[in-house]
C-alpha positions in Angstrom: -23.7 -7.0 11.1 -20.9 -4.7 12.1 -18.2 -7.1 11.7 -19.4 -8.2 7.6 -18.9 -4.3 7.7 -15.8 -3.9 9.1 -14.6 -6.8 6.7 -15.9 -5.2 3.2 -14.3 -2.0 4.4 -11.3 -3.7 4.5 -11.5 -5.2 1.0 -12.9 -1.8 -0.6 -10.4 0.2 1.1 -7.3 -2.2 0.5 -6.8 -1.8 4.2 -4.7 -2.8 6.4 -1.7 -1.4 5.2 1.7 -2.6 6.4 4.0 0.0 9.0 6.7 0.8 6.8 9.5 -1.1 8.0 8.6 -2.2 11.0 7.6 -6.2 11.0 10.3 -8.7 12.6 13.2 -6.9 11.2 13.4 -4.5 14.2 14.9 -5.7 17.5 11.6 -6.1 20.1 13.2 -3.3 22.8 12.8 -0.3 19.5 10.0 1.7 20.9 8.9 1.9 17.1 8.3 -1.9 17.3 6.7 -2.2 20.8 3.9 1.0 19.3 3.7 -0.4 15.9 0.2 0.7 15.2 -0.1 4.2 16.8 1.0 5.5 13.4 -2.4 3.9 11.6 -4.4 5.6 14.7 -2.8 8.7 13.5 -3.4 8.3 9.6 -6.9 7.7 10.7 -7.3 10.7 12.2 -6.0 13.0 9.8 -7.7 11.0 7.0 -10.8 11.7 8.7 -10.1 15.4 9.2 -8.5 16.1 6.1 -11.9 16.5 3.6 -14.4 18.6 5.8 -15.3 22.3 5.3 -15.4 24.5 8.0 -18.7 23.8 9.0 -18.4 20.2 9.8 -15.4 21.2 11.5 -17.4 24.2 14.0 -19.7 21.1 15.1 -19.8 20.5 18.5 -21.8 18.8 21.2 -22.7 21.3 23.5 -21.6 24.8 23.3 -19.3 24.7 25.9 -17.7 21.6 24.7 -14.8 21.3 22.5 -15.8 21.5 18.5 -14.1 19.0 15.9 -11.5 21.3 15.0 -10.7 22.4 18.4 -10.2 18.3 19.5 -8.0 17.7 16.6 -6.0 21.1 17.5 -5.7 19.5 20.9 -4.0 16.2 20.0 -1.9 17.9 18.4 -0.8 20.5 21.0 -1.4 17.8 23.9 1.6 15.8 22.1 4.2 18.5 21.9 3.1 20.0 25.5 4.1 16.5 26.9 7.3 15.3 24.5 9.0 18.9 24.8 8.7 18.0 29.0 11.3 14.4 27.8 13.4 16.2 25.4 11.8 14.4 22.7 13.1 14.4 18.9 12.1 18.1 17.4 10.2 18.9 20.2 11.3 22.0 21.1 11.0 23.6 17.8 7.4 22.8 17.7 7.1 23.7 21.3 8.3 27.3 20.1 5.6 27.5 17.6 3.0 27.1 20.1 4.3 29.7 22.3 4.8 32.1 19.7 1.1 32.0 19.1 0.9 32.4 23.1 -1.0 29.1 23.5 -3.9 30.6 21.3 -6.3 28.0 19.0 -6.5 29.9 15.4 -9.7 32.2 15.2 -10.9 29.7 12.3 -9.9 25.8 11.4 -8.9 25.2 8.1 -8.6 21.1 7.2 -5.7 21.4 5.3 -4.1 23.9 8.0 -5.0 20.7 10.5 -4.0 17.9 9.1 -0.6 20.0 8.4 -0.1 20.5 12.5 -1.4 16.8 13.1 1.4 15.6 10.2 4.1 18.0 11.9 3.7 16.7 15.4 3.5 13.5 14.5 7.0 13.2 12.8 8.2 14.4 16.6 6.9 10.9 17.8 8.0 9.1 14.6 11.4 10.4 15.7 10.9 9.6 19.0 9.9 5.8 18.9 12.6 5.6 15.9 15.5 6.7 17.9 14.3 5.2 21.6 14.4 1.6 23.1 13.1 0.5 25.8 16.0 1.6 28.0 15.1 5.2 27.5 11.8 4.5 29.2 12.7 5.1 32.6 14.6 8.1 32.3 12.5 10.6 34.5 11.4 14.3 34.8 10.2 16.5 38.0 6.1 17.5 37.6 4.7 19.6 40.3 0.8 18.6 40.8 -1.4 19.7 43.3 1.2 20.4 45.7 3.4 17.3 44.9 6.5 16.8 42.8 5.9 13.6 40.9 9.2 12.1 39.0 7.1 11.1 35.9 8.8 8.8 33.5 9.3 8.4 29.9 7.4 5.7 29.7 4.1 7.4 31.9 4.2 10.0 29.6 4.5 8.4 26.0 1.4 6.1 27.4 -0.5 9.5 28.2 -0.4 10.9 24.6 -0.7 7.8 23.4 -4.3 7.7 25.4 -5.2 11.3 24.8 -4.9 10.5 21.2 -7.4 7.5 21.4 -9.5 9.3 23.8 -9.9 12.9 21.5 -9.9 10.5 18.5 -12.9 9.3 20.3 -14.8 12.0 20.5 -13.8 12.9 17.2 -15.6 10.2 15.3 -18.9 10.5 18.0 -18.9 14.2 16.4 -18.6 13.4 12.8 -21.3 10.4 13.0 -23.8 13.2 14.7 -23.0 14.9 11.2 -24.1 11.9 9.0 -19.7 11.3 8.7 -18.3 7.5 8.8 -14.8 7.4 7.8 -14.8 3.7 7.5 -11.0 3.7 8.6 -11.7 5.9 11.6 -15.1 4.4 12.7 -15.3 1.0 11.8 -11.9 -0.1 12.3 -11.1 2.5 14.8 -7.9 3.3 13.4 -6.5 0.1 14.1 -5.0 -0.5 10.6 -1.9 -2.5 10.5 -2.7 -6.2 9.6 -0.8 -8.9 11.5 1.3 -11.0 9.4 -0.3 -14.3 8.4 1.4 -17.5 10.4 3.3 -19.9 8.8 1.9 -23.6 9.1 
């Protein structure tokens, strides 16, 4: 059964694996508390990406769908495109990358060269949920849609990264299983890897 899988993938893999530094030592209004897990979502990702050769990583579904390389590239640019719009933690700087390349995906993935982006942008949200509370969530920003001018908060948007991630991670792991790939850690778990703490009777 898929569960007796789930828990010898556990065992074999030593996971879950503890946040660093998060459990009940932070206050409960530190964004890095109230997302405590996103970070193992992440890991999962990039541990899934990390080991594939180029042709794993030019798979795709249909050809006018994205490939796995292409999704992964998009997290990653999908996170700075929205933090850089709340002034996030090194946002800017990575923002500057992107437009130095003129928005432009590289003509070839490299898995090293992704899990590199994936590692940088995620330090921007690291930084983000380390120096935010909860208090910072409703500080807004004006988005023009469709004709409108929304004021879209902190909060929306840190939950809409946070989805994108889950949803592209998603599709990443349908991709690799077509290919024969089951990161246990990715797939099984579905990057859900940090362990509750065990109550005390």
């Amino acid at each position: 059964m898929l569960s007796d899988r789930v828990e010898r993938s556990r065992s074999s893999l030593g996971l879950f694996v503890w946040t660093e530094g998060i459990r009940h030592s932070m206050p409960s209004t530190s964004l890095k508390f109230v997302y405590d897990g996103w970070d193992g979502y992440h890991r999962s990702i990039v541990n899934a990406v990390a080991p594939l050769t180029a042709e794993q990583l030019s798979c795709r579904a249909a050809p006018d769908m994205r490939s796995v390389g292409e999704l992964a590239w998009h997290i990653a640019d999908g996170r700075v495109d929205w933090f850089r719009r709340i002034d996030a933690p090194h946002s800017a700087s990575l923002w500057t990358e992107i437009e130095g390349r003129e928005m432009r995906l590289p003509a070839g993935f490299d898995a090293e060269q992704l899990a590199a982006w994936l590692n940088q942008t995620w330090e921007m949200i690291a930084a983000t949920l380390a120096q935010w509370s909860v208090e910072d969530l409703s500080v807004t920003f004006n988005h023009s849609y469709q004709g409108k001018v929304y004021a879209v908060s902190r909060q929306w948007t840190i939950w809409r990264i946070m989805a994108h991630d889950i949803h592209h991670g998603g599709q990443l792991s349908e991709l690799l299983a077509m290919q024969g790939i089951v990161p246990p850690e990715f797939t099984l778990l579905g990057g859900h890897l940090t362990e509750p703490p065990e109550a005390k009777g």
